[in-house]
C-alpha positions as CSV (number, residue, x, y, z in Angstrom):
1,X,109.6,-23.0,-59.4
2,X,107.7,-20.0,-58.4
3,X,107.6,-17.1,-60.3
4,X,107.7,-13.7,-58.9
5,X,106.4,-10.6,-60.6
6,X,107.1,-6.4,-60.5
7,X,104.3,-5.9,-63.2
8,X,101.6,-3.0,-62.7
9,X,99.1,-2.3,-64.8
10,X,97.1,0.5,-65.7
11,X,99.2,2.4,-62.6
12,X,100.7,5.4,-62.1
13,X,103.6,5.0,-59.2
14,X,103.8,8.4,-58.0
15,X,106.7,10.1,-57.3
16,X,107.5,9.8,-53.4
17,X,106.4,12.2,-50.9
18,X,110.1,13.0,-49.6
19,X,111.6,13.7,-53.0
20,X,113.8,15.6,-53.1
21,X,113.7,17.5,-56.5
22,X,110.4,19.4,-57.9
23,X,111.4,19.0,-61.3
24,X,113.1,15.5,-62.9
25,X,116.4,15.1,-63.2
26,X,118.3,12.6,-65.5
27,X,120.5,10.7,-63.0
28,X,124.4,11.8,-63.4
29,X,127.3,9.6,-64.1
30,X,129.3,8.5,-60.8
31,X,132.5,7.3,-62.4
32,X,133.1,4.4,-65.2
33,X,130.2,2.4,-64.0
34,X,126.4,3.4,-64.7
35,X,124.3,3.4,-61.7
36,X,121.2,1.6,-61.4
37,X,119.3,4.8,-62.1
38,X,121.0,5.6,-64.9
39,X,120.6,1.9,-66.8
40,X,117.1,2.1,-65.9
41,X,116.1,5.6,-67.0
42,X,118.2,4.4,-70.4
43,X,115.8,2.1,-70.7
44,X,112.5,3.2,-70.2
45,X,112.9,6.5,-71.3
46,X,114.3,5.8,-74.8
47,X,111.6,2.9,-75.4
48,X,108.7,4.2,-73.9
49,X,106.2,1.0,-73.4
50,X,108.3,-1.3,-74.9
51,X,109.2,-3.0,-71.6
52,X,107.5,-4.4,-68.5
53,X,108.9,-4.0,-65.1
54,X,110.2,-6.8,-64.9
55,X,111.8,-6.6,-68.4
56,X,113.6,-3.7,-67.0
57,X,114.7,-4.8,-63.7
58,X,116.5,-8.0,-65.3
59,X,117.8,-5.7,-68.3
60,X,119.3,-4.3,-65.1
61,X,120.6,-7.1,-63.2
62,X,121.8,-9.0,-66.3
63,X,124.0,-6.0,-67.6
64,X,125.4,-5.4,-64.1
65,X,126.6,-9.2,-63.7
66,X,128.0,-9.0,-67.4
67,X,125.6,-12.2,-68.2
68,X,125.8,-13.2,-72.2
69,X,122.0,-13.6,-73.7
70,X,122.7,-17.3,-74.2
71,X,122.2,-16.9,-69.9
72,X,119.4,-14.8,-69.5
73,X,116.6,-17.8,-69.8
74,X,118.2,-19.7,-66.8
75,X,119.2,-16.6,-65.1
76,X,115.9,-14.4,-65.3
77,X,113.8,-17.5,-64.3
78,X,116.3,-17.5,-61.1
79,X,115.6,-13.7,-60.9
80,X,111.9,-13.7,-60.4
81,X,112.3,-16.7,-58.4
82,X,112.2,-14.8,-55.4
83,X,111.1,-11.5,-54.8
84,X,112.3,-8.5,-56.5
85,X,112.3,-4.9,-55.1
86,X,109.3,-2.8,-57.7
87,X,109.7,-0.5,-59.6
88,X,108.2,2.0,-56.0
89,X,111.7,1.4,-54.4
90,X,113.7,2.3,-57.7
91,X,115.9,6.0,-57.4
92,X,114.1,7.2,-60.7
93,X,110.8,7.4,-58.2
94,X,112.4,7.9,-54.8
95,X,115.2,10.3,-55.9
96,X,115.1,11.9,-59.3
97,X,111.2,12.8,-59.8
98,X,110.1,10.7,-62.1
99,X,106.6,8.7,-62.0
100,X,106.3,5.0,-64.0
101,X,103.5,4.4,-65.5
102,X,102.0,1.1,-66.5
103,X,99.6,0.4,-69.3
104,X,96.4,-2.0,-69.8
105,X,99.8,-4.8,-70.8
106,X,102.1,-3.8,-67.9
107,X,104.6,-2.0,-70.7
108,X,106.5,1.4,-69.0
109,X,107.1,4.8,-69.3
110,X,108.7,7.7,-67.1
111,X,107.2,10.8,-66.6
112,X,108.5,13.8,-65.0
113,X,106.7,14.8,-61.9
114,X,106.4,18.4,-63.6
115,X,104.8,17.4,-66.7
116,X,101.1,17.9,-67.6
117,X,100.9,13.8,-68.3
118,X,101.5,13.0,-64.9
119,X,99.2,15.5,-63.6
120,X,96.8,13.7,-66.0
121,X,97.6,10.8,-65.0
122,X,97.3,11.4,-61.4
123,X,93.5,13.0,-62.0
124,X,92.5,10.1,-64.4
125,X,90.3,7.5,-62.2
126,X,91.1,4.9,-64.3
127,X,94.1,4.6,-63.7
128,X,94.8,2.9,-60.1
129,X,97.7,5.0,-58.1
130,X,100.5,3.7,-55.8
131,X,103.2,5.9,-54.0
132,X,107.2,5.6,-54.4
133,X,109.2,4.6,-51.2
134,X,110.2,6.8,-48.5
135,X,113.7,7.2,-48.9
136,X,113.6,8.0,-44.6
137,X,111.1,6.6,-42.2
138,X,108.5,9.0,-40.4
């Protein structure tokens, strides 16, 4: 079976062009159940390259189906078995101001749009650059 991948490396996703916030924002709680901003930023932002894109994006789609570990195998390999939205279409990029960064390994961190990293990372020429999603079309 095929396998799919969301991994960058050594990229910056920039923060999309009709963002609405100049600053970051840590995505609010909308009732009992976390949105998929909020699981993600959890994520990344308290284990800064510790995980991959795709690490994250199952993290994501297993706690949201309630899957046990004892799945994940069977069910990840599914996952990736087709295509999977990247990390460019996720809210923490098109909607809360946050760029993603990938290292030399494909591992993740968030930075605020704000933030003298991400300037630095957006002048390094090293490191390749890819914009966020449009939230609306042209």
């Amino acid at each position: 079976m095929k396998q799919h991948t969301t991994n960058y490396f050594d990229t910056l996703i920039e923060v999309a062009e009709d963002c609405p916030v100049a600053a970051a924002e840590v995505p609010a709680s909308k009732g009992d159940v976390k949105t998929v901003a909020q699981l993600q930023y959890e994520l990344i932002a308290k284990h800064p390259y510790r995980y991959t894109s795709d690490d994250v994006l199952f993290q994501v789609y297993a706690r949201r189906n309630d899957l046990t570990p004892s799945e994940y195998k069977a069910a990840r390999e599914a996952f990736f078995s087709k295509g999977q939205p990247c990390l460019r279409a996720s809210p923490l990029t098109k909607r809360y101001g946050f760029g993603v960064h990938a290292d030399k390994d494909g591992k993740i961190a968030l930075y605020g749009v704000e933030t003298s990293k991400y300037t630095q990372l957006l002048k390094d020429d090293a490191v390749k650059k890819v914009k966020a999603m449009r939230t609306s079309k042209k």
